[in-house]
LUMSE-683626 format. One record per atom (N, C-alpha, C, O, CB): x, y, z. Coordinates in steps of 0.2 Angstrom, whole numbers, plus 5000, padded with zeros to 4 digits. Glycine has a CB too. Example, Ala and Ser with C-alpha at 12.3 -4.5 7.8 and 13.67 -1.06 7.14 Angstrom:
506649725039/506249785039/506649845039/507149835042/505749785045/506449895035/506849955036/506450005039/506750065040/507049975029/
END
This chain:
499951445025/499651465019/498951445018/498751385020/500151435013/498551495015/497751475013/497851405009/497651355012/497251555007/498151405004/497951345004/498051255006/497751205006/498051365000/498451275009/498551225015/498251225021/498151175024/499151225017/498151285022/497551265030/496451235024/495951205027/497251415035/496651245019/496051205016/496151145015/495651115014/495751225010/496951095014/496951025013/496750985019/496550925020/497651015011/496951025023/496650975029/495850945029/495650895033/496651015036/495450995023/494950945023/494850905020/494350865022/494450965023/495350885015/495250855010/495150785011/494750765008/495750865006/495650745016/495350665018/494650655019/494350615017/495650635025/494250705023/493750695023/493150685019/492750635019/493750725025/493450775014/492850765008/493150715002/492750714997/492650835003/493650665002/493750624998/493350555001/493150514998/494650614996/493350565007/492950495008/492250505010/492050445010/493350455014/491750555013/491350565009/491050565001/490550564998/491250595011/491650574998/491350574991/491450504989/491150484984/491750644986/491950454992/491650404990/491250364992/491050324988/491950384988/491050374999/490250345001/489850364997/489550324993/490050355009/489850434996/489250434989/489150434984/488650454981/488950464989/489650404981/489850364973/489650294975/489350264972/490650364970/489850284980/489950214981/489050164981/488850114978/490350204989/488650234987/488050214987/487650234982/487250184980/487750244992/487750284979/487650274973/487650224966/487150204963/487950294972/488250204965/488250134962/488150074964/488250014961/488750134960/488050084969/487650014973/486849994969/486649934967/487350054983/486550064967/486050034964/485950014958/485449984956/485650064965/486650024955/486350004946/486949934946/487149904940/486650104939/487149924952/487749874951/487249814950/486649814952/488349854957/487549764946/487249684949/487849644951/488349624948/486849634942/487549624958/487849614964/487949514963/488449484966/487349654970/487349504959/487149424957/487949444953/488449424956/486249404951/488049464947/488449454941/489349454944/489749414942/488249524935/489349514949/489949514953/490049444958/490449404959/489849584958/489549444961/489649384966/489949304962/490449274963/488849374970/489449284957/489449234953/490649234950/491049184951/488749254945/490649284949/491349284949/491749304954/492249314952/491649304945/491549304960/491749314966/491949234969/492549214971/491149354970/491349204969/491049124971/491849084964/492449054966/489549104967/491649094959/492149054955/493249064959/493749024959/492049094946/493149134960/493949164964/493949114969/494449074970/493849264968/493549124974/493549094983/493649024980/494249004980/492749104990/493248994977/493148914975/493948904973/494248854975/492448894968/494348944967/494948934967/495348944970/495948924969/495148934963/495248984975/495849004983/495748924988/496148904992/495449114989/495148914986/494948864992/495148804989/495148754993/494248864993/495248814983/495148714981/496148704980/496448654981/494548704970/496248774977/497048744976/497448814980/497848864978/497348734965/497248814985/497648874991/498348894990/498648944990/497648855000/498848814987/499548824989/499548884980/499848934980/500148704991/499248874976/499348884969/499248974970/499649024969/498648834963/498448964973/498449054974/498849074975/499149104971/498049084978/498949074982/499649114986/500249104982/500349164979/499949064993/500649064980/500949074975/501049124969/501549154968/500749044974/500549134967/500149154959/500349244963/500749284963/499049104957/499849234967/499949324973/500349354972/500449404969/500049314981/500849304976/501649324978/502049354972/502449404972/502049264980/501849314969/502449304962/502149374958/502549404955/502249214956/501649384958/501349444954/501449494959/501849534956/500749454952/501349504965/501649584968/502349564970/502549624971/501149614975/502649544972/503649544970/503749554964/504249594964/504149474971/503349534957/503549574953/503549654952/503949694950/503249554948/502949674953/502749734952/502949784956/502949844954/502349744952/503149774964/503449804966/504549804963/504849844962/503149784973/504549754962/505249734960/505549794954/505949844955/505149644956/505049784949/505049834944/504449904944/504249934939/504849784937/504349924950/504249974953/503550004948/503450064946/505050034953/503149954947/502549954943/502049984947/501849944952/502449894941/501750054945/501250074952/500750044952/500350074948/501050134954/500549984955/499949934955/500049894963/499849844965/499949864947/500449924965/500449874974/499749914976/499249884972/501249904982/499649934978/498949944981/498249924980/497749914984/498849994980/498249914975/497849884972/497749804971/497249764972/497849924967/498449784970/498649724974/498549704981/498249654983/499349714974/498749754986/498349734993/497749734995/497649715000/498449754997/497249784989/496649764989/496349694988/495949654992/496449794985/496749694983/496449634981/496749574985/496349534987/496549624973/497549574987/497449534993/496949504998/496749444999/497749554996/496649585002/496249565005/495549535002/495249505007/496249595008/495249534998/494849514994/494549444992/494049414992/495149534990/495349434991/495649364991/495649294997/495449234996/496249384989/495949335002/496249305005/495949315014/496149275018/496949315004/495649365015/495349405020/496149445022/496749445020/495049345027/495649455030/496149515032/496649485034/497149505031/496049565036/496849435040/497249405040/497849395037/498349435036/497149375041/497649315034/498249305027/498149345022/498349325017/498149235024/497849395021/498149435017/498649475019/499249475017/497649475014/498349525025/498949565027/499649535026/500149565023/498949575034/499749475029/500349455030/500549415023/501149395023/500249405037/500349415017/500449425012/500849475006/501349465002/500049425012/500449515008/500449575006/501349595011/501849585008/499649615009/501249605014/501849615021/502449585018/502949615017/501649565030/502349525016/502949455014/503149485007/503749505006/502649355013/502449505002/502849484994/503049584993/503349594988/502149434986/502749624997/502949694996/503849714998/504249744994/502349735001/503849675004/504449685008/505049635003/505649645004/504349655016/504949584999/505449554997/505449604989/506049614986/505349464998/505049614987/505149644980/505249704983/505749724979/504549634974/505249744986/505749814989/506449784991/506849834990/505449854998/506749734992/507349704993/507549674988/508149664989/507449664998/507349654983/507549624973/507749694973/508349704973/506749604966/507349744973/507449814971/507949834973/508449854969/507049854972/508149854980/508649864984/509349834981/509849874980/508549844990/509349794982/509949744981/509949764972/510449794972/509849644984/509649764967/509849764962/510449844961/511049864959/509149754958/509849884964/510149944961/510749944964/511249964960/509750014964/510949914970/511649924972/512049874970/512649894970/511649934980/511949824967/512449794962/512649824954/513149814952/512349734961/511849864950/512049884944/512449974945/512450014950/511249884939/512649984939/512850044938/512350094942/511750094939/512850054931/512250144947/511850174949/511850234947/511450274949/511850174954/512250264941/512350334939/511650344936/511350394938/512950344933/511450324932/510650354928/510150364936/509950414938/510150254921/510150294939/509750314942/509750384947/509350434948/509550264945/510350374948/510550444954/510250504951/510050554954/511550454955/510350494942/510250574942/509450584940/509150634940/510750594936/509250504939/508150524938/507950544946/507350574947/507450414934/508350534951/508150544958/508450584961/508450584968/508150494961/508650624957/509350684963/508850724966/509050744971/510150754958/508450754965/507750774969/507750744972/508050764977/507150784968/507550704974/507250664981/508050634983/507950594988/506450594979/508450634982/508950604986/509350664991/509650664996/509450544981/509250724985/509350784990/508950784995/509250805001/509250844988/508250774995/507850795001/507950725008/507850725014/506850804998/508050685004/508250625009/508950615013/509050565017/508150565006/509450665010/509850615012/510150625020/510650605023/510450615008/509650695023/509950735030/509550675035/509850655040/509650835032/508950655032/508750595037/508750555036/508250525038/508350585040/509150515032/509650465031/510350465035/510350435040/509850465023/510550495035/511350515039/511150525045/511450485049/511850585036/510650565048/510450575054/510350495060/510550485066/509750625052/509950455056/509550385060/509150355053/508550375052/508850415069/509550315050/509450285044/508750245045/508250255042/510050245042/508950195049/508150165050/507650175053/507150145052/508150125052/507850235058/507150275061/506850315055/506250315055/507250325067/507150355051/507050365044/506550345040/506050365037/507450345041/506750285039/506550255035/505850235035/505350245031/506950205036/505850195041/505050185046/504650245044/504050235042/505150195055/504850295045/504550365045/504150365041/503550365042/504950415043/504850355032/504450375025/503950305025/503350305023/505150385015/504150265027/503550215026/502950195029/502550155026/503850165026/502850245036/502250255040/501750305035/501250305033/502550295048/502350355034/502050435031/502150425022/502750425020/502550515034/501550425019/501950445010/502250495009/501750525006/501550445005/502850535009/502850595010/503150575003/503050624999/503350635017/503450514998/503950504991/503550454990/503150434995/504850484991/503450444985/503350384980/503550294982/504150284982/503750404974/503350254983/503550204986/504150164983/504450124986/503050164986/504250164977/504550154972/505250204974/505850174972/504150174966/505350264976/505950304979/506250294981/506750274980/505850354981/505850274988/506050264993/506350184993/506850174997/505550274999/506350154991/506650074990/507150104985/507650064986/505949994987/507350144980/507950164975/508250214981/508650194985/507650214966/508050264982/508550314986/509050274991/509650264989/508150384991/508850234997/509250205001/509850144998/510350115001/508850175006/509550124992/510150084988/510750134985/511350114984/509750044982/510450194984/511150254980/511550274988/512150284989/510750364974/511050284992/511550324996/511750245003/511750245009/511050425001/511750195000/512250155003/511950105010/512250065014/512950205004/511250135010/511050115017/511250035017/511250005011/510250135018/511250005023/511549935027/511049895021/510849945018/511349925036/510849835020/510149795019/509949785025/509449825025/510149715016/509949765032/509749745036/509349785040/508849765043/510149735038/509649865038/509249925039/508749925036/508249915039/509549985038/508649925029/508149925024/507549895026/506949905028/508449885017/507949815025/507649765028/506949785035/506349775036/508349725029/507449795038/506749825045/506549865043/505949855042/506649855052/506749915041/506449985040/505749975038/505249995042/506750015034/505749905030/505349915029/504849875029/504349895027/505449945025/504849825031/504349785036/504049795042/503449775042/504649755037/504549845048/503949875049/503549925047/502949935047/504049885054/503949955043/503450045042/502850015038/502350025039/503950125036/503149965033/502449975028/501649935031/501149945028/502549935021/501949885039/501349845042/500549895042/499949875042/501649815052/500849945043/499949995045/499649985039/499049965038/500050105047/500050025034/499550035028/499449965024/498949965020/500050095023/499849905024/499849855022/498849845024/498349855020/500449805026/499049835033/498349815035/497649845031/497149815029/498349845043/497749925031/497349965029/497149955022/496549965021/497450015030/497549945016/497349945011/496749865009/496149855006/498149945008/497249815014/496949725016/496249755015/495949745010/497149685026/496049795022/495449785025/494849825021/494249825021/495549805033/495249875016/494749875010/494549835005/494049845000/494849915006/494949785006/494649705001/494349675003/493849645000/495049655000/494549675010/494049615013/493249645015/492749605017/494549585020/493249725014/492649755015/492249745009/491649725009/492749845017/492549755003/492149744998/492049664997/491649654993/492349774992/492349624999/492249565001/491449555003/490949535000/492749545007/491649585011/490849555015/490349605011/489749585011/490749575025/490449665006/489949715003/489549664999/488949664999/490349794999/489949604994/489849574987/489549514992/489149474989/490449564981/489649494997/489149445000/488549465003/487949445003/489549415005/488749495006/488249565010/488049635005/488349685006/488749595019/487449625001/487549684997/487249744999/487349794996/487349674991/486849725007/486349775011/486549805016/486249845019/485849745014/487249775018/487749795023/488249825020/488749795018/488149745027/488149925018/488649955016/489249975020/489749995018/488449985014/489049955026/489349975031/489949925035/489649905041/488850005034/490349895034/490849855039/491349875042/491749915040/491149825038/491349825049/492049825052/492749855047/493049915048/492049755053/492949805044/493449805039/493449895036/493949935037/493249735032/492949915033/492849965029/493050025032/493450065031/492149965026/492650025040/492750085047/493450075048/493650125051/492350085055/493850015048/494450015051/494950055046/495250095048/494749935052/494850035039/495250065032/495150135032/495750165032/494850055025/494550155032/494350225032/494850285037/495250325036/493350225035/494650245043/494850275049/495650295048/495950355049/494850215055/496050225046/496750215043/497050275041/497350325043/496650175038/496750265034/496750325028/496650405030/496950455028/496050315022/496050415036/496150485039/496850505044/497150555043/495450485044/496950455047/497650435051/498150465047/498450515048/497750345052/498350415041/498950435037/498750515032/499150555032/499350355032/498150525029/498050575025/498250645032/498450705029/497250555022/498050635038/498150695044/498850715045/499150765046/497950665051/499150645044/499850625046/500350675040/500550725041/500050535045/500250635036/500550695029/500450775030/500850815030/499950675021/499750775031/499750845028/500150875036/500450935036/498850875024/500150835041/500650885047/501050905044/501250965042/501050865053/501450825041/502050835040/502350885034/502950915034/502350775040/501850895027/502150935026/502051025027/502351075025/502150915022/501551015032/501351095035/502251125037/502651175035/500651095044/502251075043/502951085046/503551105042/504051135045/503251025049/503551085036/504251105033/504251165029/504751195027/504651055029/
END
């Protein structure tokens, strides 16, 4: 279809258009006013680490838990926070257990409401579910083809294992985890380094995002 042979450009001009917003607002930012509450964040990740981490955790297991759309921006700020490292692996821990609060709830409460706010997508899911549950799984969580929030509800209605879940989604979400990280930790070094628009971290993210935005749009060309 015309218009689908034009989405393929779309990762592109979305990430040129924000290098040039970005450079853009580079000049009218004050980078002093950012940093000063940058310097106060690190000083309290640094001075009481066991508290931050904590504090992290407890806030993105909530919001993923109660399917609040703010993870992403949570793993921004992971990395942000925490670099790319321990953030990823942050990010990784408190994403994957508040997807399993969720999991496990739905399948102990009544699931009739939910079944029916989601009978769309549990129609579209349930032939590769039945087919290879946890290769599935991996899949939706490599590829956003549903909502993140779906996919942790659909596999609790149609009965999938926890243990399945459980990998599923630990590994699928490690890529984008990383990627999201390493735009934190880019604007990290940007607010230390305000002359270095350009980083490691930022080309790894970017690159990422072309990766899974390519990835998507195959996959929905194919069906």
């Amino acid at each position: 279809m015309p218009f689908l042979k034009r989405l393929k450009w779309l990762p592109i001009v979305i990430i040129v258009a924000m290098m040039i917003i970005f450079w853009i607002a580079s000049a009218y930012i004050d980078f002093n006013w950012i940093k000063y509450h940058q310097l106060q964040l690190k000083q309290f990740v640094s001075d009481q680490p066991f508290y931050a981490i904590c504090i992290y955790l407890f806030l993105y297991i909530l919001i993923v838990a109660l399917s609040i759309p703010a993870a992403s921006y949570m793993s921004i700020v992971g990395g942000f926070m925490f670099g790319q490292i321990l953030g990823s692996l942050l990010v990784i821990i408190s994403a994957t257990m508040g997807a399993c609060i969720l999991f496990v709830s739905v399948k102990l409460i009544s699931k009739d409401w939910i079944e029916r706010q989601t009978s769309g997508f549990i129609n579209q899911m349930r032939t590769g579910f039945n087919n290879n549950a946890l290769t599935y799984l991996i899949f939706l969580r490599l590829v956003p083809l549903f909502p993140f929030a779906v996919v942790n509800l659909v596999p609790a209605i149609l009965q999938i294992p926890f243990i399945t879940f459980f990998i599923g989604t630990i590994v699928g979400i490690i890529p984008g985890s990383i990627i999201y990280v390493s735009f934190g930790a880019a604007l990290d070094q940007l607010i230390t380094h305000p002359n270095h628009l350009v980083s490691q971290p930022l080309i790894f993210a970017v690159l990422g995002f072309i990766i899974i935005a390519l990835s998507y749009i195959y996959v929905k060309n194919k069906k």
